[in-house]
N, C-alpha and C positions, 0 to 999 in steps of 0.2 A: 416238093417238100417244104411246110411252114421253117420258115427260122426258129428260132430259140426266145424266149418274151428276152427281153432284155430286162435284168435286175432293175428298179427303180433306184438312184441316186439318191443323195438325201434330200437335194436340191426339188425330187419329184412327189418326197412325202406332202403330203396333205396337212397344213395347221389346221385343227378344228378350232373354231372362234364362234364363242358364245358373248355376243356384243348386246350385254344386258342394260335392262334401263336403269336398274340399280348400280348391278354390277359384271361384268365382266369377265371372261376364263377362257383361257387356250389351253390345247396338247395334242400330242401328236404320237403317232406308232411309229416306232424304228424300223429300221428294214430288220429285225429280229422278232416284228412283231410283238415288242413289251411297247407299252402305253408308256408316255413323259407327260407328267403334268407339268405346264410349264409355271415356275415360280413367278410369277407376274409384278408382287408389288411386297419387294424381302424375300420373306420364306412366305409369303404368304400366296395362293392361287388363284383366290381371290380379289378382284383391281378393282374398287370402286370406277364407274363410269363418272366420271368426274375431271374437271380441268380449271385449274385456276392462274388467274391470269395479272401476276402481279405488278400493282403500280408502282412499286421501290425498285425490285431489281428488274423487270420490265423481263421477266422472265414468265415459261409457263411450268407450271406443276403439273402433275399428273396422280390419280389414285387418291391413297391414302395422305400420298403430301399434298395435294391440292386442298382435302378436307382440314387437314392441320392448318397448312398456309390461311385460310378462310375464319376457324374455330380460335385462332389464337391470334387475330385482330389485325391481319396483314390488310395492308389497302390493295383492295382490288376487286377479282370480277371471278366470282363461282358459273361455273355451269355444271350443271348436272341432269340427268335424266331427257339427252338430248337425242338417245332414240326414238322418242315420241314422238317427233317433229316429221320422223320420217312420211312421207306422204302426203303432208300438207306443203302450205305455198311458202310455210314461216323459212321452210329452210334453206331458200334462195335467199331470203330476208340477211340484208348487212347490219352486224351489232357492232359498238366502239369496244375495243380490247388493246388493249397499250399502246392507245392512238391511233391507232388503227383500226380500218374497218372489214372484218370477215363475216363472209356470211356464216349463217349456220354450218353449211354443209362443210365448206372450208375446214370448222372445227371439227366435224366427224372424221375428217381427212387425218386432221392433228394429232384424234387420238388413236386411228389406225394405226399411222406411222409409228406410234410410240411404245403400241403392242406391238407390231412388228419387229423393231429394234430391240424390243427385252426377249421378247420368244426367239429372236437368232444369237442372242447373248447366250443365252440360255442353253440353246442346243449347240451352239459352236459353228455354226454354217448358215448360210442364207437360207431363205424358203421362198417361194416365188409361188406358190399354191394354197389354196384356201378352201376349207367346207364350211360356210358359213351356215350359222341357224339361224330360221326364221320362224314367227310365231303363225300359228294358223291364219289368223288373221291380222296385218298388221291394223288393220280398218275397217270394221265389221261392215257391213252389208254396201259397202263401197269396193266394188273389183277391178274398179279406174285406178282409184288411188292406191289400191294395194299392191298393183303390178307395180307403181311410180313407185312405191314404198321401198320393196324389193329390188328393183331397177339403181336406185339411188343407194341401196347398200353398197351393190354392186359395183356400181360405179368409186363409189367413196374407199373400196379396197384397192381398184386397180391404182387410184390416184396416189395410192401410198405405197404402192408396188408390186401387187401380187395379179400377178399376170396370167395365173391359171383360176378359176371360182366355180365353184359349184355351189347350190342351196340345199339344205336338207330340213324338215320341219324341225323343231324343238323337241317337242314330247315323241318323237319316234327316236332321233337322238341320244336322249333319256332312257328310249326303252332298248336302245341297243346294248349302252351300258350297264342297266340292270342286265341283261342276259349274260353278260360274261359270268353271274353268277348263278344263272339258275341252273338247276341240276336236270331235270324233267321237263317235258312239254307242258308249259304254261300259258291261260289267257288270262293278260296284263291290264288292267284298265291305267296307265300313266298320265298321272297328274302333274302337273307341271305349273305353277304357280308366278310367275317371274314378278317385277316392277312393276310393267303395263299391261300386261297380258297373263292370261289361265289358260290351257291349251291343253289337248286331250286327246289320246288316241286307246281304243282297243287294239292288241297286237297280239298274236301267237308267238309265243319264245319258246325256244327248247335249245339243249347245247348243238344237237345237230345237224339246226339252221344260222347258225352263228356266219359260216364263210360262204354264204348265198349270196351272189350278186345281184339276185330278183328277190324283193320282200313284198311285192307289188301284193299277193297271195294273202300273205301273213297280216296282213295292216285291214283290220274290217273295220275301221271310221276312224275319223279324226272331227273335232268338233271346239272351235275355241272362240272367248270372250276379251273384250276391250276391257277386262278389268284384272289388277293388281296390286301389289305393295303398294304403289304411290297412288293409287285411289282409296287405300285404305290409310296411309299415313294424312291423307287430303282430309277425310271425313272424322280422322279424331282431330287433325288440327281445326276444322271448322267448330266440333261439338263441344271442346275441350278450351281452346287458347282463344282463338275469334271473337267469341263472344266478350272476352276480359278485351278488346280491342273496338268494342260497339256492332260485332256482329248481330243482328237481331237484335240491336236496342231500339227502342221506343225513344225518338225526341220527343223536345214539345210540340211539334206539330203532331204529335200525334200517329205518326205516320214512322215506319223502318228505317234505320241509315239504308244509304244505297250498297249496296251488296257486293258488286263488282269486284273492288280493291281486296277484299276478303277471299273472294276467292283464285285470284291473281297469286295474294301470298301463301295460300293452302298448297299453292299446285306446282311441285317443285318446278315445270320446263316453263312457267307462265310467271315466277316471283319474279324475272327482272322487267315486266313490262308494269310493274308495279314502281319502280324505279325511273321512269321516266320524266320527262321536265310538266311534259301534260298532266300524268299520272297523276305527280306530288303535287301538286296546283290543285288539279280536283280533289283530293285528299286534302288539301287545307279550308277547301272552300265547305267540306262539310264538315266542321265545327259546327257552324249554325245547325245542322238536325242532329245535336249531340243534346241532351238534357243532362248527362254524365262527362262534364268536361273531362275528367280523369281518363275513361274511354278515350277520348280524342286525342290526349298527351301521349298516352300508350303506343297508340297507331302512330303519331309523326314520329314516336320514338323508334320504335319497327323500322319505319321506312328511311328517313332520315339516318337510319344508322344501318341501311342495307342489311337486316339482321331477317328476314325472310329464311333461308337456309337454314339461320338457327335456329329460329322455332320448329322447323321440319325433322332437322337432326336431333330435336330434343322428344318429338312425338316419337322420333322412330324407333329411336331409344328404350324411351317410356315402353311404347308398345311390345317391344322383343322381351324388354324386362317383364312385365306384365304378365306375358303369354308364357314367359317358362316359368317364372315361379308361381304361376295363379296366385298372384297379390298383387296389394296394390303397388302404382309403380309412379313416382313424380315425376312430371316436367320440367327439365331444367331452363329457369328464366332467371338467371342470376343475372344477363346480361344487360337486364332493365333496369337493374337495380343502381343505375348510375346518379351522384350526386348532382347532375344537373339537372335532374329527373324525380328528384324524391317523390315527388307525390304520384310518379307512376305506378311505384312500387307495390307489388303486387302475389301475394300469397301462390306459392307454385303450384296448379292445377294437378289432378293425380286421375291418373285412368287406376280405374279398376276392373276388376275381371266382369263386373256386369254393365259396365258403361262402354266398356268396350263391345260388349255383345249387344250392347243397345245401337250402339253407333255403324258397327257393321254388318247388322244379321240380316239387312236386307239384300246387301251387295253379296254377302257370301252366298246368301238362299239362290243367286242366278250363277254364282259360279257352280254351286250345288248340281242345279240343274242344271246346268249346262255338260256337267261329268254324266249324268241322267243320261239326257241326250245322245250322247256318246256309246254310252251302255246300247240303248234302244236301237239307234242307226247299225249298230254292229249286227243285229239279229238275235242276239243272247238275251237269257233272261240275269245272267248276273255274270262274273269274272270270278277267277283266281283270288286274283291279286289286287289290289289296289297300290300300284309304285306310287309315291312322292319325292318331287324334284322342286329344283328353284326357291329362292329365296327366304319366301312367304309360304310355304309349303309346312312351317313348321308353329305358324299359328294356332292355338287351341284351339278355338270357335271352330276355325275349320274343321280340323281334324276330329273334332266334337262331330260336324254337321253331317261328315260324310260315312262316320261310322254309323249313326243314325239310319242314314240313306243305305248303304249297303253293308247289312248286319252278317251276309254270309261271306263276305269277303275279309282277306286277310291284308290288313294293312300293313307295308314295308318301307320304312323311311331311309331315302336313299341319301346321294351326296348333294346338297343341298345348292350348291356352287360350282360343282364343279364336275355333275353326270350328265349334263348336256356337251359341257366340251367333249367330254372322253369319249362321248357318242357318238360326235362328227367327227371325230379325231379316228375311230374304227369305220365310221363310213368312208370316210375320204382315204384310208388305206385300202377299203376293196374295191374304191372306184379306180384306185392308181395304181394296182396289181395287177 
């Protein structure tokens, strides 16, 4: 005769952890089966992936206070968008942070630890368990680096405490969560839009595959791209701000500034090697291929005032404003506007709803088709549904492009931030039942 399952502890619940390159989100299911989102940063679920590392109180921020700490002129050291990194060699790489030198990975460790500590605040009990998400691909057509990728999340959870891990993809995730509401048997096409990544999968839902421990069935392709929010914040800040900094200017010789340092500062996980002692050297030594000395003050002003971030934060800005009101939306550079600097000063750039589309309608057209793709690889001529998830999920152009792309399907815009957690957060309750 089998024993009895034994009840799960709370201690054996599952955190679902959506460890974003933007942003970040945890929750988790009670042993009653109700969903916790866990309040991550305030009342808010939302936690910017973000750490700053300040040189006054030689303390670290986390979140939304790291961005503050950074936007309101604290000395020190932003990171951001530092799941990027995953996979490559940068993140055994040692950086100086309040005198100290940690590697990259070190800080992923940091900011585990720190989601850990708010999500058992939170729920009142330790958690020792994790489902984490991961994007289809963290590294497209590389499946060395991708396992290192995964491997190194891995790793960087136990480091912070969590002694049980499981992986689940993103957009199946997503698509978990959307079923908790659907009423009928539906095929799902889940889009999923994050930071770094677009990620995809066709899925069967209906209410009365919800408590299947086998979805193996149900999932007819998954199909996903290296591109995101922060390659889309990269390409307005190249088309938009860069240029007022000598991007694609013409010196006198005739010839382009050299390009590099631009796009160092465009790319949020690459702005501090912009910063470097070498970096600001070559950065001073081309003055000479400026014909627009004002350009070149602009740029030393940028870097010299470690203000990379802020242009970032002001594109990203720009662009959400932009996309919801279809208008125009300014960049804010008031920070240039400093008296030491006068003559840098400089009319604030404004996207607008057709410069935007000018700037991203090529990147969008492969994440387009890369949702295509997905369609195809399934076997179907078309889907249900089209779910939207993740960040960026709620840009126009997008949502523009793919209504175009699939006119019979019905578009459903889901939780933006916060349906990937609650999707590992249900996976990792019926992996732990």
């Amino acid at each position: 005769m089998q024993p009895d399952k034994l009840t799960p502890t709370p201690q054996d619940r599952m955190l679902g952890i959506d460890f974003g390159t933007s942003n970040s989100a945890a929750a988790l299911v009670d042993s009653q089966g109700q969903l916790n989102v866990i309040a991550l940063d305030g009342h808010s679920a939302a936690m910017p992936t973000a750490l700053f590392f300040s040189n006054e109180t030689h303390t670290t921020f986390f979140g939304a206070q790291a961005m503050q700490a950074y936007l309101s002129g604290s000395e020190g050291r932003l990171m951001r968008a530092i799941k990027s990194l995953l996979g490559s060699r940068l993140m055994e790489e040692k950086t100086l942070v309040n005198g100290q030198q940690l590697s990259f990975f070190e800080i992923v460790v940091l900011f585990f630890k720190e989601l850990k500590a708010r999500s058992e605040a939170h729920v009142g009990h330790p958690i020792d368990s994790a489902m984490l998400g991961r994007p289809v691909h963290f590294v497209d057509d590389d499946p060395v680096r991708d396992a290192l990728a995964q491997a190194t999340l891995g790793r960087a959870a136990k480091e912070a405490g969590f002694t049980h891990i499981d992986f689940q993809l993103e957009p199946i995730a997503a698509a978990f969560d959307f079923e908790q509401r659907v009423t009928c048997e539906t095929l799902a096409l889940v889009v999923d839009i994050g930071g770094g990544t677009s990620d995809f999968t066709v899925i069967r839902l209906g209410p009365q595959r919800r408590q299947s421990t086998d979805r193996t069935q149900d999932m007819l392709a998954t199909t996903g791209i290296h591109l995101g929010g922060t390659d889309f914040d990269r390409l307005l800040n190249l088309s938009h701000v860069m240029p007022l900094l000598g991007y694609k200017h013409i010196g006198p010789n005739g010839r382009q500034v050299p390009n590099s340092v631009f796009f160092d500062l465009a790319t949020w996980h690459l702005i501090h090697q912009a910063y470097s002692r070498k970096s600001l050297h070559q950065a001073r030594e081309l003055r000479t291929s400026y014909a627009d000395l004002t350009q070149h003050a602009r740029l030393m002003d940028v870097l010299d005032g470690h203000h990379g971030h802020r242009l970032l934060a002001g594109i990203e800005a720009a662009k959400i404003n932009c996309s919801l009101s279809q208008d125009n939306a300014a960049v804010d550079l008031g920070f240039l506007y400093t008296p030491s600097n006068a003559q840098a000063a400089v009319s604030a750039p404004v996207i607008s709803p057709g410069s935007m589309d000018q700037a991203l309608t090529p990147s969008l057209n492969q994440v387009v088709q890369c949702a295509l793709q997905c369609v195809q690889a399934s076997g179907l001529k078309t889907v249900d549904v089209v779910y939207l998830t993740g960040g960026s999920s709620a840009l126009q152009p997008l949502i523009n492009a793919l209504q175009v792309a699939m006119p019979g399907a019905t578009l459903v815009q889901g939780n933006r931030f916060g349906g990937v957690a609650a999707g590992l957060a249900y996976a990792g309750a019926l992996n732990r039942s």
